[in-house]
N, C-alpha and C positions, 0 to 999 in steps of 0.2 A: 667587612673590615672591622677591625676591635676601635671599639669608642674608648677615648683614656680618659673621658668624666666617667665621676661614680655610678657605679649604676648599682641598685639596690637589690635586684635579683642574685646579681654576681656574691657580690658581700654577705647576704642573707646565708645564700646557698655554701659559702665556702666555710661562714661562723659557723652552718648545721653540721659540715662536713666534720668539723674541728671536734664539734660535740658527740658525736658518731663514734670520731675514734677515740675519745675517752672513754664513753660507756662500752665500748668493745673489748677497749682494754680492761675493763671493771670485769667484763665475761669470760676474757682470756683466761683471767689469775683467775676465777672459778672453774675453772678446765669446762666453761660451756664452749668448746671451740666449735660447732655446728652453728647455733646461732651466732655465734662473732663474727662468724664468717657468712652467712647469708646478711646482717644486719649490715654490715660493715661493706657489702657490696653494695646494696641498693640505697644505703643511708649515701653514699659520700657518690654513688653514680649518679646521683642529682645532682650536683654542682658540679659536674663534670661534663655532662650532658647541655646545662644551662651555660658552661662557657664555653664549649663545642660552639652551640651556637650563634654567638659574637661575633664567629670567621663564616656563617654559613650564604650558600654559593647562590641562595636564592631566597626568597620569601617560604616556599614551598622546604626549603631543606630547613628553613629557620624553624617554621611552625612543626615539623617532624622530631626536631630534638628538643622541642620543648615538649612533646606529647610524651615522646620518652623519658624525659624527665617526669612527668608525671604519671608516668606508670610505677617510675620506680619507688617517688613520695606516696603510691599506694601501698606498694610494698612491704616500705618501712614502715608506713601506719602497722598494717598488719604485723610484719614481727614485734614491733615494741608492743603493742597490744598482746601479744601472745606470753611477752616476758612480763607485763604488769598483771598478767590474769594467772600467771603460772606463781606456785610458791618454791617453785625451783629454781628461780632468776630473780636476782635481784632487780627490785622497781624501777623505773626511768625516770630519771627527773620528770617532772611536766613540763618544767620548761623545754624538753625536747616535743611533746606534742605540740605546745603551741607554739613554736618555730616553726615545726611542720605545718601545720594548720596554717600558717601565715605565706606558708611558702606555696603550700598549694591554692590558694587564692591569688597572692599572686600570678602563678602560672599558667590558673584557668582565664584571668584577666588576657595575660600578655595572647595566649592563645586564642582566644576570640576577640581581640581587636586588633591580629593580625590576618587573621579572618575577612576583615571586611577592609582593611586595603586593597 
């Protein structure tokens, strides 16, 4: 059932989200629409993923879409990494790594200490 305090996962994930589709949008108007469109999946299926799991029907299905949430914050590591090493895409902010970087900490948290409930 959805909690209606703040919860810092959710928020985190949905400001990464917000920031996803800006720099997507930054790829579009460069006609990268390959990467805009892989980025712009896995970037914003993390907070999608983390508020899936809010409603989820068990401990077990909770801990499942947060894994999938952080497979997909692997993801985005990787394509932003591909577009900060490449001179054919424009930089990413850092501030989108260390969002990322925060969120996946988090998520490794939330996942191993529902682990041992």
């Amino acid at each position: 059932m959805r909690n209606d305090k703040e919860n810092i996962i959710v928020g985190k994930t949905f400001d990464f989200a917000l920031q996803i589709i800006d720099y997507s949008e930054e790829l579009r108007s460069r006609h990268k629409y390959e990467m805009c469109s892989q980025l712009f999946k896995s970037g914003t299926s993390i907070g999608a993923n983390v508020w899936e799991a809010q409603n989820a029907e068990s401990t077990a299905d909770f801990i499942h879409k947060f894994k999938i949430s952080a497979k997909e914050a692997d993801e985005t590591t990787y394509w932003l990494k591909l577009c900060e090493a490449s001179k054919h895409y424009p930089t990413p902010d850092k501030q989108l790594f260390l969002e990322l970087t925060s969120i996946i900490r988090i998520t490794s948290k939330i996942i191993s200490s529902s682990k041992t409930r």
